[in-house]
C-alpha positions in Angstrom: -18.8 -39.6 47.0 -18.7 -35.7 46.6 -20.2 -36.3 42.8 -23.1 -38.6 43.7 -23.7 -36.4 46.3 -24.3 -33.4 43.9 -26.2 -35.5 41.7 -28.2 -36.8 44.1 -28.8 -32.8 45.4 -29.7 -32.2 42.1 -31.7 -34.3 41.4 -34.0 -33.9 44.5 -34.3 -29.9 43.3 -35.6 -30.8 40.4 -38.6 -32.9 41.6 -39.4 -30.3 44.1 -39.0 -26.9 41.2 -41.3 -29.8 38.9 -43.9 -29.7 42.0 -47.1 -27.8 41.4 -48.9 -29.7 44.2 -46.7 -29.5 47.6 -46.6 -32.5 49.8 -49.2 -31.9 52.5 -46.8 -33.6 55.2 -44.4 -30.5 55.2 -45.4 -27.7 57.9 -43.7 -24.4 57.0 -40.6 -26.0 57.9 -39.0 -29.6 58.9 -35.7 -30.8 59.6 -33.6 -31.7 55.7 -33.1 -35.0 55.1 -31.2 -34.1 51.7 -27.7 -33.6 53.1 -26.0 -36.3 54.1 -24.8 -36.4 58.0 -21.1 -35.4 56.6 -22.0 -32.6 54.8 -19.2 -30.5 53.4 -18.9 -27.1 53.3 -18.3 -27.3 49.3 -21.5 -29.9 49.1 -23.7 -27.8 50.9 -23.0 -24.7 48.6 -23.6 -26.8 45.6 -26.9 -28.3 47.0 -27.7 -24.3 48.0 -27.0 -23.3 44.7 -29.1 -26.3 42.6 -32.0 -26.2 44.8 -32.1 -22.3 44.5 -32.0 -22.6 40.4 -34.5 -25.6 40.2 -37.6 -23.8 42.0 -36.8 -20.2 40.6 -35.7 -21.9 37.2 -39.2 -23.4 36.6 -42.4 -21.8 38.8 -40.8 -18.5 39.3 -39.7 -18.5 35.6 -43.4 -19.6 34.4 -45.2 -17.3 36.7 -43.5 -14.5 35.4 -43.3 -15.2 31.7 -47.1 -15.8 31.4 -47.9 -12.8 34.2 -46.2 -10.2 32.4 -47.5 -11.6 29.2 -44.1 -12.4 27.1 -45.8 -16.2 26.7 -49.4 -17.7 27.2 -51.0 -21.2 27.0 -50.9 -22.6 23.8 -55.2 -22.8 22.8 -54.6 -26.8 22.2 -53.7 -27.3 25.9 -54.4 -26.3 29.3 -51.7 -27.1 32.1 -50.9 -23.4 32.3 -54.2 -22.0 32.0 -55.1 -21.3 35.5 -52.1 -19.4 35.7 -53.0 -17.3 32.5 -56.0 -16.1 33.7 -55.2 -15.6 37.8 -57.4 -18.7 38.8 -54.7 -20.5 41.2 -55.8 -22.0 44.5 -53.6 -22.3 47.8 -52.5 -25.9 46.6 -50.5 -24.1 43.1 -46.5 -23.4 43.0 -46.2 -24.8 46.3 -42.6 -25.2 45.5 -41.3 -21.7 45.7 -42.0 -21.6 49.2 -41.2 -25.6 50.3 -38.6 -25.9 48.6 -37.0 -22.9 50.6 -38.1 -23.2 54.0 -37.6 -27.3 53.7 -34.5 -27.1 51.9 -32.5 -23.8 51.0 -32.6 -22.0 54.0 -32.0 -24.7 56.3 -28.8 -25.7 54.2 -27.7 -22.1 53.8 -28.0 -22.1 58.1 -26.0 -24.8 58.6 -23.8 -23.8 56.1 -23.3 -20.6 58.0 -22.8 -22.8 61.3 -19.8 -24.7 59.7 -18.4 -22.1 58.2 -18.1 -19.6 61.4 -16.6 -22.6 63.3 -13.9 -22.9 60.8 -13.9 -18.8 60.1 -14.6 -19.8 56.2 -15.6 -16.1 55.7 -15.5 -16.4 51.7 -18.3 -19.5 52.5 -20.2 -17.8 55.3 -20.7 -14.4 52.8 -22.2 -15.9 50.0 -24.8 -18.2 52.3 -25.5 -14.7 54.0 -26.6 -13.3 50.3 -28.5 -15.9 49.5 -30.4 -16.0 52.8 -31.3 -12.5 52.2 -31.9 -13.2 48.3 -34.2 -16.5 49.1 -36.5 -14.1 52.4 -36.3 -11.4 49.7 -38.2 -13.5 46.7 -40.3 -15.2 49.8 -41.8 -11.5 51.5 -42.1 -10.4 47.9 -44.2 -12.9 46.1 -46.2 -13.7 49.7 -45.9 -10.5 51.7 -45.9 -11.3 55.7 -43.6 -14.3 55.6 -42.6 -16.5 58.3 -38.7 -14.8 59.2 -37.6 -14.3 62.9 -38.8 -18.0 64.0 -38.6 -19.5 60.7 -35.3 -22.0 61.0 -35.6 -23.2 64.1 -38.0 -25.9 64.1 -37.7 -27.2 67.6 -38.3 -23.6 69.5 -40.7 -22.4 67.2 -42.6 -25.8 65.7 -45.6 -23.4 64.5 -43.6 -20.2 63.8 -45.5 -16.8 63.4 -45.5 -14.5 60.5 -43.7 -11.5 60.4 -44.4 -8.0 58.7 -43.4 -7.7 55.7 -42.6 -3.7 56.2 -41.7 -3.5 59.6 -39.6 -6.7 60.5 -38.8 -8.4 57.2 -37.7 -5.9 54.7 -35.4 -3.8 57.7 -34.1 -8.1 58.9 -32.8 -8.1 54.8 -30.7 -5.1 55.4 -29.0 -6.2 58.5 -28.3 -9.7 56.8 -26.7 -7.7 53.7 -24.8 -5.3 55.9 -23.7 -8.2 57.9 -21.9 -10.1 54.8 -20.6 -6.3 53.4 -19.3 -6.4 56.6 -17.7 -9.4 56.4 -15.9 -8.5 52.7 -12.0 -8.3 53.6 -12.3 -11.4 55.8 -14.3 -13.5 53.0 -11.6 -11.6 50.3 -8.5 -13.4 52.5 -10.2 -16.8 53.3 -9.1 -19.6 51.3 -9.5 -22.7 53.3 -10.9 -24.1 51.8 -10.8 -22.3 48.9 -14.1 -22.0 46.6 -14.2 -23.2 43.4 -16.8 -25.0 40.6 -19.2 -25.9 43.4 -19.9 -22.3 43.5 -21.9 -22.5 40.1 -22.5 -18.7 39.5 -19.3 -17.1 40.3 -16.6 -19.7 41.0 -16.1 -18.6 44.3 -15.0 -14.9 43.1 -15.8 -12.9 46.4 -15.9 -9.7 44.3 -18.5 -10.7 42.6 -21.0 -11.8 45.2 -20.3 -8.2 47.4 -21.4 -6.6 43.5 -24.2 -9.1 43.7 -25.2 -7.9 47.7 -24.7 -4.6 47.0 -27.3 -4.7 43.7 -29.8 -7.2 45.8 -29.3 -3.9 48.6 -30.4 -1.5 46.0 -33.2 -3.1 44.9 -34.4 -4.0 48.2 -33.9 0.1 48.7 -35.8 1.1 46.3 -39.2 -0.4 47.3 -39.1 2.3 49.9 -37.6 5.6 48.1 -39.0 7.9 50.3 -37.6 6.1 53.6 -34.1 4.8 52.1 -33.1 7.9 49.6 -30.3 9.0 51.8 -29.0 5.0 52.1 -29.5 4.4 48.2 -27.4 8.0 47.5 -24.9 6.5 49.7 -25.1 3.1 48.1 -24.7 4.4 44.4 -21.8 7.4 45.6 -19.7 4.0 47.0 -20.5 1.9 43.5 -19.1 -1.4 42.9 -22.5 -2.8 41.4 -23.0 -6.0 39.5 -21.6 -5.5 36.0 -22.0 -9.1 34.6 -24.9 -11.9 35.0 -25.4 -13.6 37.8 -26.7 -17.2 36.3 -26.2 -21.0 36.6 -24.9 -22.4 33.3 -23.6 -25.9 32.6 -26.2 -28.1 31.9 -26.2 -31.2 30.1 -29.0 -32.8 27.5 -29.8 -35.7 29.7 -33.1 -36.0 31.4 -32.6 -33.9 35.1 -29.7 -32.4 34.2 -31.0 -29.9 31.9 -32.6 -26.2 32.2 -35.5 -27.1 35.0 -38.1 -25.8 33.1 -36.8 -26.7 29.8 -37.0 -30.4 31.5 -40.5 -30.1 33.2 -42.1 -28.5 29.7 -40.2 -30.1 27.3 -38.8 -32.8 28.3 -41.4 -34.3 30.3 -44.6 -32.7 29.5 -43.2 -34.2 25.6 -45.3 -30.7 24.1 -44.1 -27.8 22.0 -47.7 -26.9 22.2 -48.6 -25.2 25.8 -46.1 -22.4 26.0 -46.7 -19.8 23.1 -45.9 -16.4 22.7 -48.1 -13.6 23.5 -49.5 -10.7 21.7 -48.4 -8.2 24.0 -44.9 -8.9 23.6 -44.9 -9.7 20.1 -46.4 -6.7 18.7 -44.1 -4.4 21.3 -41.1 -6.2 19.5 -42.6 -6.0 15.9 -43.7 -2.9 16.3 -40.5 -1.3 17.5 -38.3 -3.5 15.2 -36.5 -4.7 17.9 -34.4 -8.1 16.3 -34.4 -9.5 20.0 -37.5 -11.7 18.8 -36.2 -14.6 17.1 -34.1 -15.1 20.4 -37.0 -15.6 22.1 -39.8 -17.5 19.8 -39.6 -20.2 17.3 -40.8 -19.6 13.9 -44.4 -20.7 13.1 -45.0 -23.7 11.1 -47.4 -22.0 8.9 -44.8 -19.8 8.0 -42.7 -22.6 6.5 -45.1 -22.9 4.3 -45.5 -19.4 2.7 -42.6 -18.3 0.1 -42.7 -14.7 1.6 -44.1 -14.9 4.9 -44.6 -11.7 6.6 -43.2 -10.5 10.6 -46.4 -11.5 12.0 -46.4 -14.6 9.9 -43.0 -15.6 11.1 -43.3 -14.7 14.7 -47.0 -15.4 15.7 -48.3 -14.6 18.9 -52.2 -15.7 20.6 -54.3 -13.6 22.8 -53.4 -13.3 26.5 -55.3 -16.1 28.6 -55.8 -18.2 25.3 -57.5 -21.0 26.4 -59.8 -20.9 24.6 -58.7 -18.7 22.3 -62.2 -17.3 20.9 -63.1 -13.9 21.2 -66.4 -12.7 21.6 -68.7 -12.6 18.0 -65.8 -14.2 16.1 -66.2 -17.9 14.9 -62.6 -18.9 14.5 -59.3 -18.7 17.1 -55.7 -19.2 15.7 -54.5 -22.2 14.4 -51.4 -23.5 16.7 -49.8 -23.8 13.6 -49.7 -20.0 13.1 -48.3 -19.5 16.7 -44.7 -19.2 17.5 -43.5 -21.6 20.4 -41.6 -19.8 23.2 -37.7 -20.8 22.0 -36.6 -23.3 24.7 -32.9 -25.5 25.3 -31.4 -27.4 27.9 -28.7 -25.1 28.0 -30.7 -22.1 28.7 -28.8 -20.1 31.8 -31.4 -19.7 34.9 -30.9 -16.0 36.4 -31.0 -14.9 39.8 -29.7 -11.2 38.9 -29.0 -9.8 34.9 -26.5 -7.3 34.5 -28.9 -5.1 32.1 -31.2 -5.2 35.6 -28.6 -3.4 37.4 -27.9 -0.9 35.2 -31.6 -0.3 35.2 -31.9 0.1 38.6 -29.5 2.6 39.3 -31.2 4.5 36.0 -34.4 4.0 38.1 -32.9 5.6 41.5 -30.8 8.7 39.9 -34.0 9.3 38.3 -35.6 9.5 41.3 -33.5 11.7 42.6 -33.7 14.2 39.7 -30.2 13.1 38.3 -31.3 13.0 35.0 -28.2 12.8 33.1 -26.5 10.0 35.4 -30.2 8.3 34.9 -30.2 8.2 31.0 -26.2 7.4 31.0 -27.5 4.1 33.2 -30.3 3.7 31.1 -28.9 3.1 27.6 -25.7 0.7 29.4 -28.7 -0.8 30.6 -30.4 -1.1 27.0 -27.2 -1.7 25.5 -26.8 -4.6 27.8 -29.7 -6.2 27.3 -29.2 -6.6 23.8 -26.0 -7.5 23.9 -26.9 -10.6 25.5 -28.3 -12.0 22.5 -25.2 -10.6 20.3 -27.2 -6.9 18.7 -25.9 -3.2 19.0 -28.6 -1.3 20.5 -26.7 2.1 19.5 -29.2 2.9 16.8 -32.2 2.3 19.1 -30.9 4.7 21.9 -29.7 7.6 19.9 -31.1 10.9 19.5 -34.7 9.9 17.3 -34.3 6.4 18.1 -37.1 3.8 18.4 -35.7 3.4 22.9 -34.0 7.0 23.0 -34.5 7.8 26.8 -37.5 10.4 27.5 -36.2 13.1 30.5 -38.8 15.2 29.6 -40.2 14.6 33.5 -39.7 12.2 36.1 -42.5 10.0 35.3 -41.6 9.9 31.6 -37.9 8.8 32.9 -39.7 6.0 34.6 -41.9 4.8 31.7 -38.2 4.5 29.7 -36.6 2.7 31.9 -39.1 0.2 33.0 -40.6 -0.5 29.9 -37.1 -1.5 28.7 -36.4 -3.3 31.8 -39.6 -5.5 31.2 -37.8 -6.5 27.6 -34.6 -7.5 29.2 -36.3 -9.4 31.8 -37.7 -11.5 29.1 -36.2 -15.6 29.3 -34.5 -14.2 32.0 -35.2 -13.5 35.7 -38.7 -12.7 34.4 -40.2 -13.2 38.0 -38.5 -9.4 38.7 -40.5 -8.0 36.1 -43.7 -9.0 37.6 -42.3 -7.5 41.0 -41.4 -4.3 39.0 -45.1 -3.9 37.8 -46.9 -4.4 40.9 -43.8 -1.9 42.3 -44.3 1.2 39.4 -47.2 0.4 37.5 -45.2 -0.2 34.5 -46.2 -2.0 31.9 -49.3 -0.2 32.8 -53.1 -2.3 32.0 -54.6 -1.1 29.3 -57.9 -0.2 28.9 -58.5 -1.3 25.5 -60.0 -5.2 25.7 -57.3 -6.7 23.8 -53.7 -6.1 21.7 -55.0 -6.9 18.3 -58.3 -6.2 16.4 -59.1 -9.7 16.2 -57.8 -13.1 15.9 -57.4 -12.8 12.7 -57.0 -9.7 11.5 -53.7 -7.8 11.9 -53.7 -4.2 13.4 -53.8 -2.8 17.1 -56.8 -2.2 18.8 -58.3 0.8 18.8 -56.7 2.5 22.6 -54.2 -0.1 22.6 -50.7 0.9 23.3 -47.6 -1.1 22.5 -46.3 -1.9 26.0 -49.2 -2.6 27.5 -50.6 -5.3 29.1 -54.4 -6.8 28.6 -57.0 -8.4 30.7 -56.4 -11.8 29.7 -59.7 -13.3 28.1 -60.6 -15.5 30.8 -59.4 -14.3 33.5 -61.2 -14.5 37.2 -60.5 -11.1 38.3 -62.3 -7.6 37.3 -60.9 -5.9 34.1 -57.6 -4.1 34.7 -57.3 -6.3 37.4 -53.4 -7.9 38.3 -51.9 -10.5 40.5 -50.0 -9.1 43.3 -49.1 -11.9 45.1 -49.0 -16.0 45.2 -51.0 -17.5 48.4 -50.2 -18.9 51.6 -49.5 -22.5 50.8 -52.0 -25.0 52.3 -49.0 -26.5 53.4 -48.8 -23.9 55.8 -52.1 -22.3 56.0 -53.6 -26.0 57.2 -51.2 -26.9 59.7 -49.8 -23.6 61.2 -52.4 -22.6 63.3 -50.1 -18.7 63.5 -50.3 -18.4 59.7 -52.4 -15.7 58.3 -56.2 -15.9 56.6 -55.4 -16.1 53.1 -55.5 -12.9 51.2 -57.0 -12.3 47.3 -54.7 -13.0 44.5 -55.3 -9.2 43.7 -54.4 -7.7 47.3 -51.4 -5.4 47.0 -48.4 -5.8 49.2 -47.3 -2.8 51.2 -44.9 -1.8 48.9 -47.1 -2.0 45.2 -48.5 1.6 45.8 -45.3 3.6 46.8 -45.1 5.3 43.1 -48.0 4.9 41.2 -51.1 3.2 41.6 -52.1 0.8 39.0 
């Protein structure tokens, strides 16, 4: 029973993370039909855990890739080209918010329920974090979120949206101090005991408080000025994630796989739409970094040639590529001399990377003028992120090296460690990285209309700067001009008569100005 049940759990996240148009019979919240009236403690954190990796595994993995320009649409195709060039309506990626307010956070509340009635403190923790975790990715890609009325549907039928600032982000902290609060009780609980339904951590209870205390710092650090005293407290007690939080374990049958490996791959049937981008490309090229035949699949032109060249090998297309023209130039790239991004069923889907961590705390001693502490934490977090693939980034962070850390100034601290954070976020969490630039400013936009001279001739254009980003060709906002946020779902928007008018793709969140303007 307890295996069809994950199956069947599993199964049901994948539809909803393959969703770009959400059911228009969901309000911003129902009662879940997905857990079966016996629900088990260790059934409910396995349907937590799938439904969390479907939705972020596929939408919030896409989003991110094409937003901070790692991939684009292949120029044959055009499924992801209103993403690539910011056109998305109220009735796109749906999924990242149903699937939470329909699904995860109604399982991770009655898990909570069950587990203080039987004082299952280990089980109760980890629902807390992902509570906080699921509000956290919710406030940040939509900004004022329903949160104080949001899971109880019979009280609060139409529930009002809170702000972001004042009520969300402060109602994240309390959760997370609740489950820190919670630790020794959670450390000595062990009935039932936690095992493989847990799919990140196995039920190690060290790991998640590492994993709240991270998720604490980074929710810290969108308000340095207000929390600097908390986040010096935070990085004096330590204890920080030092390995990858990710669900592994998948299998080469059809739903079982990666979610977006299964939507794009396996169900789309194309190699074609998902190609890398310029921007990254000529970043990694340029700095020699090895990391990029871990992340895109050799051209087929380049089979073809008996010396074939970087670019040749590893070809990227112009950021919003469909079409791929460029103004006063007859010809676009052949597919055949553009590099599909390198996809398995077996690729991991991230909630937190350990390179990330390190990273952050780089970020938040260099903030606080602690500039040695900052570059020790930068180059474990450099060395981390290559690591991950199986390369020694020694050579790249020592003294004259291609990443060595720049403490020159604060800002120039910054530019290190974000840039480098926006390569390790790469077929990872990548939906952070967009977060990140919105956040600093890094990558910053360039001014320059495009990475390379042309389509077809190799070179930089002139004003470009490797680890940049472009306007992508087609896009529908103003030049220079970035996402900030997804938008209210129609879902919600159309039957919640408390929801919000629906902002511009391009409004900032209160929180995308702290440091630097973009």
């Amino acid at each position: 029973m307890k295996s069809y049940h994950l199956v069947k759990l599993y199964m049901i996240g994948i539809v909803f993370s393959f969703s770009f148009n959400g059911c228009k019979d969901y309000l911003d919240i129902n009662e879940n039909p997905n857990y079966p009236t016996s629900a088990t403690l260790e059934t409910l954190l396995a349907s937590i855990h799938t439904t969390t990796m479907s939705t972020l595994g596929n939408s919030g993995y896409i989003i991110g890739s094409m937003w901070m320009q790692y991939t684009t649409q292949g120029n044959t195709g055009s499924i992801y080209y209103p993403l690539v060039n910011y056109s998305l309506n109220t009735d796109d990626y749906n999924s990242l918010w149903q699937n939470a307010y329909a699904n995860t956070l109604l399982d991770i509340q009655y898990l909570l329920a069950m587990a203080e009635e039987k004082e299952a403190w280990n089980y109760w923790l980890i629902g807390k974090i992902l509570m906080a975790y699921h509000f956290h990715i919710l406030t940040d890609l939509y900004g004022d979120i329903p949160f104080t009325e949001a899971l109880d549907p019979t009280h609060y039928p139409y529930p009002h949206y809170d702000d972001s600032k004042t009520i969300v982000y402060p109602g994240l902290l309390k959760i997370l101090d609740e489950a820190l609060s919670r630790q020794q009780e959670a450390k000595q609980s062990h009935h039932p005991a936690i095992g493989n339904e847990d799919f990140y951590f196995r039920g190690n209870i060290d790991l998640w408080i590492a994993f709240a205390k991270s998720l604490k710092l980074k929710i810290l650090l969108r308000d340095f000025g207000t929390y600097q005293t908390a986040i010096q407290e935070l990085l004096a007690e330590g204890g920080f994630l030092e390995e990858d939080c990710k669900f592994t374990g998948f299998e080469d049958t059809a739903y079982k796989g990666n979610p977006f490996y299964e939507f794009n791959i396996r169900t789309l049937n194309s190699w074609e739409n998902v190609r890398a981008c310029h921007t990254f490309t000529e970043f990694l090229i340029g700095n020699q970094d090895p990391r990029i035949s871990e992340y895109y699949i050799p051209t087929t032109y380049s089979n073809t040639l008996e010396s074939p060249t970087i670019r040749q090998v590893y070809g990227g297309l112009p950021a919003g590529s469909l079409p791929s023209y460029i103004e006063g130039e007859e010809e676009s790239i052949p597919l055949s001399h553009s590099s599909p991004l390198m996809q398995a069923y077996d690729d991991p889907v991230y909630l937190m990377n350990s390179a990330e961590v390190a990273f952050m705390k780089a970020e938040a001693y260099a903030r606080l003028g602690a500039s040695g502490q900052a570059k020790a934490a930068y180059e474990e977090g450099v060395t981390k992120a290559f690591s991950r693939w199986g390369y020694d980034a020694s050579l790249y962070i020592a003294p004259g090296g291609t990443y060595e850390f720049n403490d020159s100034t604060t800002e120039t601290m910054i530019r290190s460690i974000m840039l480098q954070k926006w390569v390790a976020a790469a077929k990872a969490n990548t939906w952070d990285a967009f977060f990140d630039r919105n956040r600093t400013g890094y990558p910053e936009i360039s001014t320059a209309s495009r990475v390379r001279v042309s389509n077809q001739t190799e070179g930089l254009m002139e004003g470009y700067v490797l680890g940049t980003l472009v306007t992508p060709g087609n896009t529908v906002l103003q030049p220079q001009e970035f996402p900030h946020r997804l938008l209210i779902p129609s879902i919600s928007s159309s039957y919640n008569p408390n929801a919000p008018e629906t902002k511009s793709i391009s409004s900032p969140l209160w929180w995308h100005t702290n440091y630097k303007n973009p």
